[in-house]
N, C-alpha and C positions, 0 to 999 in steps of 0.2 A: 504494500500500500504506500504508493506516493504522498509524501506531506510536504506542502509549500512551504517556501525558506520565511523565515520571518523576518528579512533585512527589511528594514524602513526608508530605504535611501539618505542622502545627505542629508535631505533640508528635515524631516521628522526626525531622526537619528538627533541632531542637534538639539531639537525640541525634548524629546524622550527621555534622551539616551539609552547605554544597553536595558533594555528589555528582557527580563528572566522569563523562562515559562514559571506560572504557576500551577501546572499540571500534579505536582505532587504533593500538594496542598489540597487540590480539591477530593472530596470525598463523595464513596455513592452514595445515591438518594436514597434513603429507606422509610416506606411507607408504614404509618403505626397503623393504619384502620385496619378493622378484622379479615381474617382470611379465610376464606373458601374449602374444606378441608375435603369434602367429600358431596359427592351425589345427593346428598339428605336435602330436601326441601328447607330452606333456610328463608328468613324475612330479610330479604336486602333492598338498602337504604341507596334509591339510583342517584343520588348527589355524591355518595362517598367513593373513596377508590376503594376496590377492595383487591388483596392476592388470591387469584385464581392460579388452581394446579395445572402446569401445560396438558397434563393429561386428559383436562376436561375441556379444553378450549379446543373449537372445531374452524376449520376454515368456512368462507361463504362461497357457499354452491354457486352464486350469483356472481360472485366476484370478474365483472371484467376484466380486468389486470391479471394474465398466466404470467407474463415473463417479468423477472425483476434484476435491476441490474445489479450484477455481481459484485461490482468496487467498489459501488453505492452501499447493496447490504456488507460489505465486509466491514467498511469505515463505521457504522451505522453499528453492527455487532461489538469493532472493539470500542467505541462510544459506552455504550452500553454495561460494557463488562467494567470499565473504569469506573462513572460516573453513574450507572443508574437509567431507566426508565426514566425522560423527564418528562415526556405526555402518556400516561395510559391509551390501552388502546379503549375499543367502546366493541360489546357485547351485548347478545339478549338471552336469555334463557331457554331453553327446547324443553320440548314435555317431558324428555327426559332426563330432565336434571344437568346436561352440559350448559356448553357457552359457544353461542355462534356468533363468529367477529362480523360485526357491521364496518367498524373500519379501523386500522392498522394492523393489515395484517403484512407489511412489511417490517413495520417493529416486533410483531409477533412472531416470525422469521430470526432476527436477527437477535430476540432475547432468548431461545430455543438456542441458538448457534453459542450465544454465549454462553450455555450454562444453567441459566434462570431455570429452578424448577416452580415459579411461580411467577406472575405475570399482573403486573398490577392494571386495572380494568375499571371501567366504569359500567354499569347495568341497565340497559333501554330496556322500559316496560313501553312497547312497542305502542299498545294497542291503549295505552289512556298517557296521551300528550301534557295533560293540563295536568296531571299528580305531579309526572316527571319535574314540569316547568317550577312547580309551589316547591318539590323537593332541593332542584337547584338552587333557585330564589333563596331557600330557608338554610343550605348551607353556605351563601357569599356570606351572609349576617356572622357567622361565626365569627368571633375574635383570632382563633389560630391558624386563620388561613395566612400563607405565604403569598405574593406579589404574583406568582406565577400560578397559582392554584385558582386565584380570583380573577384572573386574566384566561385562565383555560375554561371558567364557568360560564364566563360571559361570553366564550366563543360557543361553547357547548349551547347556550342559549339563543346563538344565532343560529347555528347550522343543524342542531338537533329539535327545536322548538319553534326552529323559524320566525325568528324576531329582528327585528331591525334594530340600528342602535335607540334608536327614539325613543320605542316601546320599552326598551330594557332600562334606558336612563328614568322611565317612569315607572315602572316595576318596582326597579332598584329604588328609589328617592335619588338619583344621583343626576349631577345635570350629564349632557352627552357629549362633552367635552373630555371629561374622567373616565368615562366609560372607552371612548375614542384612545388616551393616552393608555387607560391600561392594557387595551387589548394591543398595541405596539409594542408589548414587552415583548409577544410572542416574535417580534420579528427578530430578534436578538439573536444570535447563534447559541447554539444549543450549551457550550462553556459557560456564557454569561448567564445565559437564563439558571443554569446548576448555578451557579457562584449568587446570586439575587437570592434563589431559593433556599438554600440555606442558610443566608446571613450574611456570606463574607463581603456582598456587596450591600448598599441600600437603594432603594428605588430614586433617590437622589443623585445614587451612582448611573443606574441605568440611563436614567432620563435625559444625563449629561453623554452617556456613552451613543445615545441612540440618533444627537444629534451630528453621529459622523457615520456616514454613509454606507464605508468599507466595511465587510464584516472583520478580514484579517484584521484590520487598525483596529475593529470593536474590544475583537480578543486579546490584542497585545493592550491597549489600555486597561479593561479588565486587571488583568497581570498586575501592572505597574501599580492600580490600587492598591491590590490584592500584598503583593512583595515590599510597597513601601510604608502603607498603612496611609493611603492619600485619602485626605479630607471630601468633600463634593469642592470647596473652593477649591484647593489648589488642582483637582481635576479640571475642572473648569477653567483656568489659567490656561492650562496645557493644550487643552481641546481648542481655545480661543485662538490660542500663537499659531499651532496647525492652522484651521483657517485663517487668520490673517495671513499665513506664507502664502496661502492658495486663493488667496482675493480675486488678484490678478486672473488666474486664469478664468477663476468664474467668473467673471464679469466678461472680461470674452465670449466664454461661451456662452452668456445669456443675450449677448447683442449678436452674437449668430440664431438665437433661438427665436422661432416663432411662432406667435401669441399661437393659443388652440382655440380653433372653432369650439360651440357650442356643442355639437354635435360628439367632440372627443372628449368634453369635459364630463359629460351628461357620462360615456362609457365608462371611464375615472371612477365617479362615485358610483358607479352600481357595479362595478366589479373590487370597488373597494368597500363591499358590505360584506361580497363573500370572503376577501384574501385582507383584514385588516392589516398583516406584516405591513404591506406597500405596493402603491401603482403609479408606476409613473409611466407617459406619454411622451415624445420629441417627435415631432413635425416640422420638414425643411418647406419653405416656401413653397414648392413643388409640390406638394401632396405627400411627399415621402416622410417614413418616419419608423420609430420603433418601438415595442410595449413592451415592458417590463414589469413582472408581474412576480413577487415576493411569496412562496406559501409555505409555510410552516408546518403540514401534514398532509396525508394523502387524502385524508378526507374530504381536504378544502378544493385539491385538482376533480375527485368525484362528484364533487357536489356541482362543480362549474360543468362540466362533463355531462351530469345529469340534464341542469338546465338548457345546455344547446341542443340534448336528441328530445326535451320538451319544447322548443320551441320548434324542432324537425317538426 
């Protein structure tokens, strides 16, 4: 498995300086909720994660996606085997007593590969929406959720309940600004999101990390919190002198950029309900241009997937 160099070039190198990893600092994620031990009909709680034994979890018959890429799942297994499971996958229950994956079942793959004899899972009662929805809802209120836990509810509330941010900021009592910012955690690479989740960073960190674009620069900042024991100010120092190096060029390149019809902005926000991570559009005078489209799970590309063969 190929790993990119982490050289910063001159100009950030100056800013930074050396950059340690903090790879051996971080630790896996381990889930306390209850675990799934056996076949026996159990009362579960579909807000909570719970460990599921590989041996009960089934694949979906339905599943479009046969082939998976290989250096994708391998990267994706040794992740996993360090760090942890950061997003559960999502499951429903069969009559008889397994777990049929609704969706990751390439993390489901790759925690198998690692090892995991237990799989931590979230549980779709399929067939009544509106429990699921009050279920969610009543576990964001908890006080021990982590940044990333309340950030993966409120996606679970878009894409498994079907709610827009609007809806949810009124659900929630939160305005939809808050809602917007925490679901951007998810765009984080999966290091950062671990390091927020357990502590070593704070959502002060993230918020500063998330205002730089690069995911490698995310990770190597990360790090340098992480090894020097950096404040959110002097993060923010740091992150500010990077763009000030880089002023210049973007301001170039935003006088080569041009404005976007209505028409592309209108796509923007309706495909930034399904992919919160990020979307961005560039459009040349010419009509030309290119979409860049951020997703966090596989569930977010199915779900876009679903929507184009319903509007076939």
């Amino acid at each position: 498995m190929s790993q990119a160099p982490r050289g910063l070039g001159r100009g950030l190198s100056a800013i930074l300086g050396d950059v340690p990893s903090a790879d051996e600092e971080r630790k896996p994620i381990g889930y306390i909720n209850k675990a799934i031990a056996s076949e026996k009909t159990v009362k579960e709680a579909t807000a909570d994660i719970l460990r599921i034994p590989v041996e009960l979890i089934q694949p979906n018959p339905f599943q479009p996606r046969q082939a998976f890429d290989q250096e994708a799942l391998e990267e994706l297994t040794a992740s996993i085997r360090t760090l942890g499971l950061i997003q559960p996958i999502t499951v429903r229950r069969t009559p008889i007593g397994r777990y049929q994956i609704i969706s990751g079942e390439r993390r489901y793959k790759a925690c198998c590969k690692a090892g995991l004899t237990e799989v931590p899972a979230y549980i779709i009662t399929t067939d009544d929406q509106g429990m699921m929805e009050m279920a969610i809802v009543e576990n964001i209120q908890r006080e021990n959720l982590d940044p990333i836990e309340i950030a993966l509810s409120y996606h679970r509330l878009m894409t498994e309940c079907h709610l827009t941010q609007e809806q949810m900021s009124e659900r929630l009592g939160k305005k939809r600004t808050s809602v917007a910012n925490q679901l951007r955690l998810l765009g984080l690479p999966v290091k950062v999101q671990h390091d927020l989740k357990v502590g070593q960073i704070s959502v002060g960190h993230a918020k500063v990390i998330l205002s730089v674009g690069d995911p490698d620069l995310q990770v190597q900042l990360c790090d340098l919190v992480i090894k020097n024991s950096l404040s959110v100010r002097a993060l923010e120092e740091k992150v500010a002198r990077i763009i000030e190096a880089d002023a210049s060029a973007a301001v170039q390149e935003k006088r080569r950029s041009t404005p976007l019809p209505q028409s592309h902005k209108d796509l923007r926000d309706s495909l930034t309900q399904l992919f919160p991570g990020g979307v961005r559009i560039k459009r040349s005078e010419n009509g030309e241009g290119t979409l860049n489209i951020h997703f966090s799970s596989d569930a977010q590309v199915e779900q876009l997937l679903n929507v184009i063969k319903a509007a076939k």
